[in-house]
TORLUMBA-230921 format. One record per atom (N, C-alpha, C): x, y, z. Coordinates in nm, 3 decimals, padded with zeros to 5 digits. Each point is the difference from the previous one (the first is absolute). Example, Ala and Ser with C-alpha at 12.3 -4.5 7.8 and 13.67 -1.06 7.14 Angstrom:
BEGIN
REC, 01.319, -00.569, 00.780
REC, -00.089, 00.119, 00.000
REC, 00.090, 00.120, 00.000
REC, -00.035, 00.105, -00.072
REC, 00.082, 00.119, 00.006
REC, -00.077, 00.109, 00.073
END
This chain:
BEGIN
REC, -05.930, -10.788, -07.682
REC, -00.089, -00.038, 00.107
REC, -00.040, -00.147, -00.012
REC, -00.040, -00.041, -00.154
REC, -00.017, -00.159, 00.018
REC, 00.108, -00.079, 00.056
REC, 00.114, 00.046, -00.061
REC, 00.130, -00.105, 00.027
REC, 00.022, -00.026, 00.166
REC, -00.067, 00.104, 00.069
REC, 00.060, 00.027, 00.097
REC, -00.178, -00.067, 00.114
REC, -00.027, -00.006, -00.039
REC, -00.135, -00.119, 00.029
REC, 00.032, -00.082, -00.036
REC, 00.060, -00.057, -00.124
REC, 00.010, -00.134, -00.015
REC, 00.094, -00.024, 00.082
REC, 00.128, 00.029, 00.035
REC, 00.109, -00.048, 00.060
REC, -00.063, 00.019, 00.157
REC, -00.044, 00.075, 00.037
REC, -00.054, 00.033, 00.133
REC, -00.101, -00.195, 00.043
REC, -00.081, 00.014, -00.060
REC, -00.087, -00.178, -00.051
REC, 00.137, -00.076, -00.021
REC, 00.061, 00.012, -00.041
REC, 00.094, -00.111, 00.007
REC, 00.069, -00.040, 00.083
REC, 00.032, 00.155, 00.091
REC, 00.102, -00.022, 00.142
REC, -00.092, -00.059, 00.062
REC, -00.152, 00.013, 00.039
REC, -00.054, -00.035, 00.111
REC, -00.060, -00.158, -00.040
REC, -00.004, -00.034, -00.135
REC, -00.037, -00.139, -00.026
REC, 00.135, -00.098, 00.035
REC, 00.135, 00.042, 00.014
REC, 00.132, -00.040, 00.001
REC, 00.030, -00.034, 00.186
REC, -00.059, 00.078, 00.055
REC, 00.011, 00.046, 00.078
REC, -00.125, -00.136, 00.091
REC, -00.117, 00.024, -00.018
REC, -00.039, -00.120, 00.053
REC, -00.003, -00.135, -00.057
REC, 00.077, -00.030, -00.081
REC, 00.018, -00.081, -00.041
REC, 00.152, -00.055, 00.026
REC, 00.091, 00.111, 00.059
REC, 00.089, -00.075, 00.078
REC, 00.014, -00.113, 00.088
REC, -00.105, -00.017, 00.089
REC, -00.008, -00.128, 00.138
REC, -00.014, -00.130, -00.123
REC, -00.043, 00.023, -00.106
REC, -00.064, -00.110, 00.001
REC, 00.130, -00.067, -00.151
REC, 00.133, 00.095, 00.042
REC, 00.111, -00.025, -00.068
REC, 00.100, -00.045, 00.097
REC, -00.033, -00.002, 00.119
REC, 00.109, 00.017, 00.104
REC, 00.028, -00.176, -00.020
REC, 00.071, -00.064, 00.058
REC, 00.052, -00.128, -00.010
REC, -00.055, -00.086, 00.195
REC, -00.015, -00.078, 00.006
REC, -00.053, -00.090, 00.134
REC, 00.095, 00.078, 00.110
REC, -00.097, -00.029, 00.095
REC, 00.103, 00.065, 00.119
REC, 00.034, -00.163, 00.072
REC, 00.125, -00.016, -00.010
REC, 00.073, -00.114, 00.041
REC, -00.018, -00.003, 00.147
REC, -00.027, 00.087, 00.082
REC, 00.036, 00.016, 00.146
REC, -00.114, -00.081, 00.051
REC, -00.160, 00.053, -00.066
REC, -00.091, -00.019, 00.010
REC, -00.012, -00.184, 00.012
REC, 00.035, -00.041, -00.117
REC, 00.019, -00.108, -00.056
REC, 00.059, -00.086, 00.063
REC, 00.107, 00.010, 00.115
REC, 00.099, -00.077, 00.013
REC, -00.054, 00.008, 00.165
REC, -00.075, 00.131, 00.049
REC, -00.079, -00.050, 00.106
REC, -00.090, -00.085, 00.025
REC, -00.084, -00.021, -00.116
REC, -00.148, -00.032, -00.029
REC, 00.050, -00.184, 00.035
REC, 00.147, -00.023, -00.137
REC, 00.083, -00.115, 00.017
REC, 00.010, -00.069, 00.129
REC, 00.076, 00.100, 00.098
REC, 00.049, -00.025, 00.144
REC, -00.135, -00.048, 00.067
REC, -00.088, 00.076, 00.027
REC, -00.135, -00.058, 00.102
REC, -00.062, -00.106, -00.100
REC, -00.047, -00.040, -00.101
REC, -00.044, -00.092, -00.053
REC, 00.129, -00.117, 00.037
REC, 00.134, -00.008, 00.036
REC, 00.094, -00.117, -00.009
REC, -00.040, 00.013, 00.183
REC, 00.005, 00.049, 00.098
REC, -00.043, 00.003, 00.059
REC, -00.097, -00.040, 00.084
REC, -00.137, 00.038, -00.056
REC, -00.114, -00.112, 00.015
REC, 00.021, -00.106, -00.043
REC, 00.028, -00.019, -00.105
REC, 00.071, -00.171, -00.030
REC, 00.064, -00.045, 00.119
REC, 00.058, 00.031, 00.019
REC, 00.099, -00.084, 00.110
REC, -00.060, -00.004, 00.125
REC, -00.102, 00.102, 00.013
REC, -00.082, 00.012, 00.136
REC, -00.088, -00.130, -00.027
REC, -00.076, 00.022, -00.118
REC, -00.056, -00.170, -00.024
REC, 00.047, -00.073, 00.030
REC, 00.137, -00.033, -00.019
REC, 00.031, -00.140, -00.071
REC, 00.096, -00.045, 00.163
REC, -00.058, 00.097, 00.090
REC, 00.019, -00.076, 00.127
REC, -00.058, -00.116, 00.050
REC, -00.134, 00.017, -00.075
REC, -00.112, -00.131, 00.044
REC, 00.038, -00.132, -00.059
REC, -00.037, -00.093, 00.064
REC, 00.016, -00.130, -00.037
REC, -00.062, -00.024, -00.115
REC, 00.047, -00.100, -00.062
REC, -00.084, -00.046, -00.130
REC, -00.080, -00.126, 00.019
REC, -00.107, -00.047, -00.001
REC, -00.078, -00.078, 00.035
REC, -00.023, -00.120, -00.124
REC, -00.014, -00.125, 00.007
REC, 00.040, -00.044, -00.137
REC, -00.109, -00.121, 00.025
REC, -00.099, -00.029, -00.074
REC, -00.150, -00.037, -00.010
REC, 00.080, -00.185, -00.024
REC, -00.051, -00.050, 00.146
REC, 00.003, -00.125, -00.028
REC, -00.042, -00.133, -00.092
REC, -00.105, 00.062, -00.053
REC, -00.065, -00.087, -00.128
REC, 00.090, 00.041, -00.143
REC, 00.034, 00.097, -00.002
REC, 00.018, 00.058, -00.174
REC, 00.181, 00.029, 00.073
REC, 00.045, -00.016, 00.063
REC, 00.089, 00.094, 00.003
REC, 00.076, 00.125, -00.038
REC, -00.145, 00.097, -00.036
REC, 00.039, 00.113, -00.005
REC, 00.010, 00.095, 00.122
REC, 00.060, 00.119, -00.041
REC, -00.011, 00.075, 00.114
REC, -00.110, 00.092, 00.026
REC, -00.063, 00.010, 00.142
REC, -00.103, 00.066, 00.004
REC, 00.040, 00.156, 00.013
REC, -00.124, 00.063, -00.034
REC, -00.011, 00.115, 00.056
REC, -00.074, 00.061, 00.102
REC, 00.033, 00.067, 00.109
REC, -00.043, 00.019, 00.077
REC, 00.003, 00.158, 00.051
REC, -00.125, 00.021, 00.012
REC, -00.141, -00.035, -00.008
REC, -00.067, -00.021, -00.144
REC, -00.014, -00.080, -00.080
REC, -00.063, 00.003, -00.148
REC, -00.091, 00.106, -00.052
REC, -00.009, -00.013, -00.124
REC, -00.096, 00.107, -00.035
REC, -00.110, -00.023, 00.033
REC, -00.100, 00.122, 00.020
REC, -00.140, -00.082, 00.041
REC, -00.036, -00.040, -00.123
REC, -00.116, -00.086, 00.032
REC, -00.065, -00.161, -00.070
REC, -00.075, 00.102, -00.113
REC, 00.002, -00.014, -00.117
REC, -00.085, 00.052, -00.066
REC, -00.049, -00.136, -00.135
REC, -00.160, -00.018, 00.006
REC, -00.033, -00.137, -00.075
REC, -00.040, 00.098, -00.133
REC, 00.012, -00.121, -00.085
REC, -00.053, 00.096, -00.125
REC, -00.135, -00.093, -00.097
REC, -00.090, 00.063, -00.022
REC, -00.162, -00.031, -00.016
REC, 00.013, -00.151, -00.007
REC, -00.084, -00.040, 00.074
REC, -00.045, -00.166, -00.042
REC, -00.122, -00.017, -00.078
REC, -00.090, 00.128, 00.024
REC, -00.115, -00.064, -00.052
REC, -00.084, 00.078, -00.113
REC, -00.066, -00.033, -00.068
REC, -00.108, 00.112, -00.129
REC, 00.092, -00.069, -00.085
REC, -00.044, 00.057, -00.150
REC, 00.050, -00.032, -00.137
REC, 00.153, 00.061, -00.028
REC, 00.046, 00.118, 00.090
REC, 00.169, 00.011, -00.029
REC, 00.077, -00.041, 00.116
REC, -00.050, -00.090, 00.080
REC, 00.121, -00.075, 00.095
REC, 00.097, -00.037, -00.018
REC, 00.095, 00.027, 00.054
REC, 00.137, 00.020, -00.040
REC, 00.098, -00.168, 00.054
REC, -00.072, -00.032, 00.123
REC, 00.022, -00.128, 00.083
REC, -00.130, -00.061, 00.028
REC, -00.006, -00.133, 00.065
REC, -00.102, -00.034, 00.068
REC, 00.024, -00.058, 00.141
REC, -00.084, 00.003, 00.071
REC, -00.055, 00.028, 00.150
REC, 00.134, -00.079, 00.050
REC, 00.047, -00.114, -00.042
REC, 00.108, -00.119, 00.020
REC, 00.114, 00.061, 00.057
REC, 00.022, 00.029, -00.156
REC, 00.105, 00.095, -00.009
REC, 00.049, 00.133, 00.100
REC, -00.129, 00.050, 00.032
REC, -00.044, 00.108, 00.123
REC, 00.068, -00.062, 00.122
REC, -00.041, -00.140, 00.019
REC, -00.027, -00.031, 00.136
REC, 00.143, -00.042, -00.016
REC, 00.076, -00.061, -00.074
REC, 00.181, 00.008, 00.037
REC, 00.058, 00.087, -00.010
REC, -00.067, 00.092, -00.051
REC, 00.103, 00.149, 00.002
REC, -00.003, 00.063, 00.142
REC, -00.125, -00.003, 00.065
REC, -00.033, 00.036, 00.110
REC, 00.076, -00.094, 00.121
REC, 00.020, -00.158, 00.008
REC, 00.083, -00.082, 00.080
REC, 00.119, 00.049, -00.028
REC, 00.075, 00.022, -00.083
REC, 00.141, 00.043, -00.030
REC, 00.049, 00.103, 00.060
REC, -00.116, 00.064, 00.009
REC, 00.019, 00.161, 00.060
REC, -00.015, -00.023, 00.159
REC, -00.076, -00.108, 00.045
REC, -00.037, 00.015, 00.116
REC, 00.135, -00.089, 00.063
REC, 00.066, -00.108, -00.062
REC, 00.139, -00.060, 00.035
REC, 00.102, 00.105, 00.026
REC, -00.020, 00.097, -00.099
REC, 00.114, 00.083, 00.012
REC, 00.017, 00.138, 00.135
REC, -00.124, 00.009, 00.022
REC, -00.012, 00.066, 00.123
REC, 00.018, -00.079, 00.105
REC, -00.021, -00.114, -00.033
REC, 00.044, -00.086, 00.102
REC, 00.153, -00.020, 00.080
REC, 00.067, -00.027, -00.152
REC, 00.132, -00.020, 00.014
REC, 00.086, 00.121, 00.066
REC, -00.065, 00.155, -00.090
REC, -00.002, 00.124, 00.051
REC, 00.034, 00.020, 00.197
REC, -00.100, -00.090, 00.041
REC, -00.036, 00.010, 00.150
REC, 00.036, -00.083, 00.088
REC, 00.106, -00.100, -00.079
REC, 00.108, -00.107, 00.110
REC, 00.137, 00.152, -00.008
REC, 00.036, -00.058, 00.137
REC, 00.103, 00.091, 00.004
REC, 00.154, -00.115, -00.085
REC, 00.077, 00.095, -00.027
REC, 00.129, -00.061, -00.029
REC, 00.105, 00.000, 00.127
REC, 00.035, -00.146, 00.000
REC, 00.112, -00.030, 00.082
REC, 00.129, 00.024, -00.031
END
């Protein structure tokens, strides 16, 4: 009767513990692949916008503006610093909002 409990516990510990022996489902994988290459390319219809001062390329629409502390004893920047991070951001929405020819 023990042996036959123990092996009984063993089939059913074997047993759910199969899925988590099984190997990737490739199908899954190679869809997931396809629509992610996809949206890429749906992106990469848009123009690339390329920042006349720095000549980098913009992004459009940028991330929103986020400043980080200027002021108290753990300020991270100061107000200066604030206020060009904030023009930079505001150029770039700018540039954002000429159309491309």
């Amino acid at each position: 009767m023990k042996k036959l409990l123990i092996s009984l516990i063993g089939a059913l510990t074997l047993s759910a513990a199969w899925p988590a022996l099984a190997g990737p489902d490739f199908q899954v994988i190679e869809n997931a692949r396809a629509n992610r290459q996809a949206a890429v390319a749906a992106q990469g219809t848009s123009t690339v916008r390329v920042d006349s001062t720095t000549g980098q390329p913009v992004k459009c629409p940028p991330d929103p503006l986020v400043l980080p502390l200027d002021h108290g004893p753990r300020a991270l920047t100061t107000p200066g610093e604030n206020q060009v991070r904030k023009a930079r951001y505001e150029a770039q929405l700018k540039a954002c909002a000429i159309p491309v020819l």
